[in-house]
C-alpha positions in Angstrom: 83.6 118.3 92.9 87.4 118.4 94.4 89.4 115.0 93.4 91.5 113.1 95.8 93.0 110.1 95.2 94.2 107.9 97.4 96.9 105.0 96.3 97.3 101.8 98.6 99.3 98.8 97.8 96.8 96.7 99.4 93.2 95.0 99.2 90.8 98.2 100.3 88.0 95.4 101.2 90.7 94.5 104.3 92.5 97.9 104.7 90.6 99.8 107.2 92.3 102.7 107.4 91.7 103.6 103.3 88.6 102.6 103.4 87.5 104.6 106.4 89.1 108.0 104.9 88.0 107.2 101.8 84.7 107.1 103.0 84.8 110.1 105.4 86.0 112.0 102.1 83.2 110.6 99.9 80.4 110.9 102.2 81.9 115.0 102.9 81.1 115.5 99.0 85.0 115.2 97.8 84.9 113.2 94.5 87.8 110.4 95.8 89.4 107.7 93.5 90.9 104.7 95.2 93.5 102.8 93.3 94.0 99.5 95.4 93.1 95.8 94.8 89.8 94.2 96.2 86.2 94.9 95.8 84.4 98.3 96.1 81.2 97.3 94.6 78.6 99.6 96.2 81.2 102.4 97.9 80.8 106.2 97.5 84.3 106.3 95.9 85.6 105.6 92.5 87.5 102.1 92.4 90.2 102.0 89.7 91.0 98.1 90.5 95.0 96.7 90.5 95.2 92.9 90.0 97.8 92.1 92.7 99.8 90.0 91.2 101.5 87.9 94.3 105.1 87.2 94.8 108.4 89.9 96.2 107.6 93.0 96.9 109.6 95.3 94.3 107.5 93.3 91.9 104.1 94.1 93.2 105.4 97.8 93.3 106.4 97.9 90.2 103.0 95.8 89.1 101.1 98.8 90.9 103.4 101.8 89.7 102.7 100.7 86.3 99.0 100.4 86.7 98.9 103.7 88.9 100.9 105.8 86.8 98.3 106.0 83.9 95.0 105.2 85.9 95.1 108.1 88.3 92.6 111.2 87.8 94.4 114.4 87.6 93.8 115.7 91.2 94.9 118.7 93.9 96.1 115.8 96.4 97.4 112.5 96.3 97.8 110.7 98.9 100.2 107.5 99.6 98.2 105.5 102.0 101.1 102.9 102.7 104.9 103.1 102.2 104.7 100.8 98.8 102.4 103.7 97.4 104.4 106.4 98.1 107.2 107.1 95.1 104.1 106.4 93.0 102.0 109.0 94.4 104.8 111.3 95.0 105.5 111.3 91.1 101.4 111.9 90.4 102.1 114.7 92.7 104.6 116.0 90.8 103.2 115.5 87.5 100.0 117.3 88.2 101.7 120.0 90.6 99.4 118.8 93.3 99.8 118.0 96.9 101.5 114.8 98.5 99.7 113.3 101.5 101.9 110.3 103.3 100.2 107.8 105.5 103.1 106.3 107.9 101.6 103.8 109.3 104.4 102.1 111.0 108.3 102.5 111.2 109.6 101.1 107.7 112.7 102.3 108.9 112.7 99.3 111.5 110.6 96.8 109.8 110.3 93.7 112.3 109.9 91.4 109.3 112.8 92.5 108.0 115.1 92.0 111.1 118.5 90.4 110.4 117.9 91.7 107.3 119.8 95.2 107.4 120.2 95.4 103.4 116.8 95.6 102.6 115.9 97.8 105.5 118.8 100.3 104.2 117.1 100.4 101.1 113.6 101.0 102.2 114.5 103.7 104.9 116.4 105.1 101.6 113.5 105.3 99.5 111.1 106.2 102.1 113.7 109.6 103.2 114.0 110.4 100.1 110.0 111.0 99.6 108.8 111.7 102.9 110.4 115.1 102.7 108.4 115.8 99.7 105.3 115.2 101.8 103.1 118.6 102.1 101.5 116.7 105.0 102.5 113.1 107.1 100.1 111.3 108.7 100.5 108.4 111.7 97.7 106.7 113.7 99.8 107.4 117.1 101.4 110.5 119.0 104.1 108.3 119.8 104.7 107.7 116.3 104.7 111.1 115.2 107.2 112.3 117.4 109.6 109.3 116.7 109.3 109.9 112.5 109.8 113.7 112.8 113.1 113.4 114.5 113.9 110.4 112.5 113.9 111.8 109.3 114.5 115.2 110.9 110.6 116.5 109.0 109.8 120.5 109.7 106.3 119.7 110.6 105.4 117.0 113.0 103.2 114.6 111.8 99.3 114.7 112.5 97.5 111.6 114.4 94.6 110.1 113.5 94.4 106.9 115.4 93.5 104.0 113.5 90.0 103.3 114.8 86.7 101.5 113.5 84.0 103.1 113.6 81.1 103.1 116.3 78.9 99.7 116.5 77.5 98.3 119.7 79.0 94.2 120.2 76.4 92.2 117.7 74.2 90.3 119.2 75.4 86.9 117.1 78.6 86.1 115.7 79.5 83.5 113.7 83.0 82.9 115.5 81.8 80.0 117.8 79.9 77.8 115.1 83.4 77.8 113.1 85.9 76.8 115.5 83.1 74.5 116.8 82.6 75.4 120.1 79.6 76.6 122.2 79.4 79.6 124.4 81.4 77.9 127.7 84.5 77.6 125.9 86.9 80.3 126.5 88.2 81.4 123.5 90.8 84.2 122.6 91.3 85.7 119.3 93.9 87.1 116.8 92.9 89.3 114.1 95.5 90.8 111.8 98.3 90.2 109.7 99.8 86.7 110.6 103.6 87.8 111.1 106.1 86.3 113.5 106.3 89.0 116.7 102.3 89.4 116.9 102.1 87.0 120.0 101.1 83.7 118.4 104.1 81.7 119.6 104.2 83.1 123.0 100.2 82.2 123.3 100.2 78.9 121.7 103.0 78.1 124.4 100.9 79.1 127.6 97.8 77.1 126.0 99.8 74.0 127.2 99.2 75.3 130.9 95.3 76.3 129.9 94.2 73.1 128.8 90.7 74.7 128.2 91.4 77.2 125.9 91.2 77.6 122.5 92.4 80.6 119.9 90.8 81.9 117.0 92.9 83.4 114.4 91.4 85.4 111.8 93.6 86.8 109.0 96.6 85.6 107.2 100.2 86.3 106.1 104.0 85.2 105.6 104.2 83.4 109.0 101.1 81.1 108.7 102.1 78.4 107.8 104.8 77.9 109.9 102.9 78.9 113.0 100.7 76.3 112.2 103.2 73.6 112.2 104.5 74.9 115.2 101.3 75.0 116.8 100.3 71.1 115.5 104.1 70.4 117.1 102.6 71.5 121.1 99.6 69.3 120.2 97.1 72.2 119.7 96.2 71.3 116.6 92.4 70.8 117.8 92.3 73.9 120.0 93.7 76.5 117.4 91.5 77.4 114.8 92.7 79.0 111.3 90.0 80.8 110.0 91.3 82.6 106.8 90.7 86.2 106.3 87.3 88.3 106.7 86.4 91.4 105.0 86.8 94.5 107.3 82.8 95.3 106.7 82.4 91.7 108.7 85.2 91.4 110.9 83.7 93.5 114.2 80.3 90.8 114.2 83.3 87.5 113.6 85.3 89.8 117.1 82.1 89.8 119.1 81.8 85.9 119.2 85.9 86.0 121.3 86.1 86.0 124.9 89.5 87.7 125.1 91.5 89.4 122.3 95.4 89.3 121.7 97.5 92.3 121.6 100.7 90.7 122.1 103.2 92.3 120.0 107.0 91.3 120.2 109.1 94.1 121.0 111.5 92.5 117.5 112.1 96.1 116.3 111.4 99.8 117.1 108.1 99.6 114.6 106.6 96.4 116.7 108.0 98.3 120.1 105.9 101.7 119.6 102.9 99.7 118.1 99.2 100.8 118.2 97.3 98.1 116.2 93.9 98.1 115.2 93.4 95.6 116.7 93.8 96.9 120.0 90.3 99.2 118.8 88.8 96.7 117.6 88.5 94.2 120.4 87.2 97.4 122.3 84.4 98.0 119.7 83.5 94.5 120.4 83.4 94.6 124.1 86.7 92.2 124.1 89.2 92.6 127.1 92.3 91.7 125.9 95.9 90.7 126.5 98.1 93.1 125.9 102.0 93.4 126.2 104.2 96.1 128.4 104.8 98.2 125.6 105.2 102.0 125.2 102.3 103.2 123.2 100.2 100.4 124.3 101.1 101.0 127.9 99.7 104.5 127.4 96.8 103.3 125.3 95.9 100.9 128.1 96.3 103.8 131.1 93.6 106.2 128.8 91.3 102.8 128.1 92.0 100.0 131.1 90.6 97.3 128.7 92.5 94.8 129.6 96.1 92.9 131.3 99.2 93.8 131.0 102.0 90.9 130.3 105.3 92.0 130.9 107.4 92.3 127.1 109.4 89.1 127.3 106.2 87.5 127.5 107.0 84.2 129.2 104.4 81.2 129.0 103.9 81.5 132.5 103.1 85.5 132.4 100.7 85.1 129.7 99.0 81.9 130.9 98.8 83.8 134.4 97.1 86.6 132.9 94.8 84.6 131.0 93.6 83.2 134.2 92.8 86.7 135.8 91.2 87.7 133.0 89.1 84.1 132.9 88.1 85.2 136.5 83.8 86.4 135.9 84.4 89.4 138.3 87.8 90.8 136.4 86.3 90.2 132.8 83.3 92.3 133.6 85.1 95.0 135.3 86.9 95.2 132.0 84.1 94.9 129.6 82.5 97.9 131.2 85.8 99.9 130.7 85.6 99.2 126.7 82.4 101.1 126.5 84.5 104.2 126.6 85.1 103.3 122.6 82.6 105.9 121.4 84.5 108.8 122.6 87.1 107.7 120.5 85.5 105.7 117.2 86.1 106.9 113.9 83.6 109.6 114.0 85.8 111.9 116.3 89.0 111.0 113.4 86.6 112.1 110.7 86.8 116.0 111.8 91.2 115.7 111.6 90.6 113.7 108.6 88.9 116.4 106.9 90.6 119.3 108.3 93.8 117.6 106.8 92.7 117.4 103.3 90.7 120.4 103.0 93.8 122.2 104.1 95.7 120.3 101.5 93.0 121.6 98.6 92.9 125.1 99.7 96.8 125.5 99.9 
């Protein structure tokens, strides 16, 4: 049985894109160790579990590197699933004269959490150009994105695109969404899922609630920004119409989507990485049956022109443009229309990535 192992900095329970290639390896008959945090109890992979030890980044990277380093199978093909894995995984690479896989999943060269902080973006684009030319193979989840990193880093070979969706479910017939934020089915209610980060629309939509006085958000998932989003969102007096749920494991996150009535893909256009965004999320609320908001932004523009899921708002996303668009998409004819349009996901769910996936790493082992 061939060995790949895959390295994320990152809880595999909530990382969808490990944990669907891991799978899709696993279930293909590759023997595939995952060195991550989180749960794996019952997968088809070997779990070599990191304690995530909380607090800056260089010290969970260094936390991980030394757990990595001596944990890791000796295998044919690594593969950095995030940028914080990478230098570890390049090194295993090395070690074992194997080949280096990169996920690039955004631009870490123009972080927008890091914006207005140029030192520690120099450093990371440094780190990451130094080991992404090591890379046998780079892979992004959008054709945007590949052409961008190629000439960025000036790579031989473009990147390959395997677009960062779920696999295929129908919407569940239940959700427990409602019965959380308290509300029954009349209520409309939009939801955020994802990484709570300033730039991901909160602000902008918390804003236009003050002109919908009937609308509540959902957010499920959790990060750096949280807490003051909250404050800020008690400060409009929304505290009883926006509802913090925590984060939900990715196995139960598509039956918590089905329970929305709109989903939120406004991404603020901070840096280049948030201005050539394709989220998950934007696949996810279409697994789900969700139209959604979704801001005037180049890859989601061409994402929404394939898929018509949902409304444009234009990118300085005003209260009044989102709050406007909200109401056209509150309108029964208009939310229909673009309900029936997200049941072109299974053309496009994980099981069409699966044959890339494994034509990338099969390529990998016989090189």
């Amino acid at each position: 049985m061939t060995q790949i192992c895959l390295l994320a900095l990152a809880d595999v329970a909530r990382d969808a894109r490990t944990l669907n290639v891991a799978r899709t390896l696993a279930e293909a008959g590759f023997g595939v160790t995952v060195i991550a945090a989180g749960n794996a109890t019952g997968e088809p992979y070997d779990h070599r579990v990191w304690s995530d030890p909380g607090g800056r980044a260089w010290q969970r990277w260094m936390s991980f590197h030394r757990f990595a380093m001596p944990q890791a199978p000796q295998a044919p093909v690594y593969a950095a699933m995030d940028f914080w894995a990478l230098p570890t995984a390049a090194r295993l690479a090395r070690r074992n004269n194997a080949r280096l896989l990169y996920d690039a999943r955004e631009f870490t060269f123009a972080l927008g959490p890091l914006a207005g902080r140029p030192v520690r973006q120099r450093v990371i684009e440094y780190v990451e150009r130094r080991y992404i030319r090591r890379a046998d193979t780079v892979t992004v989840s959008g054709p945007l994105d590949a052409d961008i990193i190629a000439a960025h880093y000036g790579l031989r070979q473009r990147p390959d695109v395997i677009l960062n969706v779920p696999p295929y479910a129908p919407p569940a017939a239940t959700s427990p969404l409602r019965a959380a934020c308290g509300l029954d089915a009349s209520v409309p209610l939009i939801l955020y899922q994802g990484v709570v980060h300033h730039g991901r629309g909160l602000r902008p939509m918390m804003e236009a609630m003050r002109q919908l006085p009937d609308v509540h958000l959902a957010v499920i998932g959790d990060g750096p920004a949280a807490i003051e989003l909250r404050e800020y969102g008690e400060q409009l007096g929304l505290s009883q119409r926006v509802h913090w749920l925590g984060v939900k494991p990715y196995d139960q996150l598509h039956e918590w989507t089905c329970g929305a009535t709109i989903g939120l893909t406004l991404i603020e256009p901070l840096s280049e990485s948030y201005r050539y965004a394709l989220p998950n999320k934007f696949y996810e609320y279409m697994r789900a049956h969700l139209p959604q908001l979704v801001t005037d932004l180049p890859a989601l523009r061409a994402a929404l022109a394939q898929h018509p899921v949902g409304m444009q708002v234009p990118e300085t996303l005003t209260a009044a443009d989102v709050a406007d668009a909200v109401r056209q998409l509150l309108v029964p004819a208009t939310h229909a229309a673009f309900v029936e349009q997200c049941t072109s996901f299974k053309d496009i769910a994980w099981e069409r990535q699966a044959a890339t996936v494994l034509d990338i790493y099969t390529d990998l082992v016989e090189r």
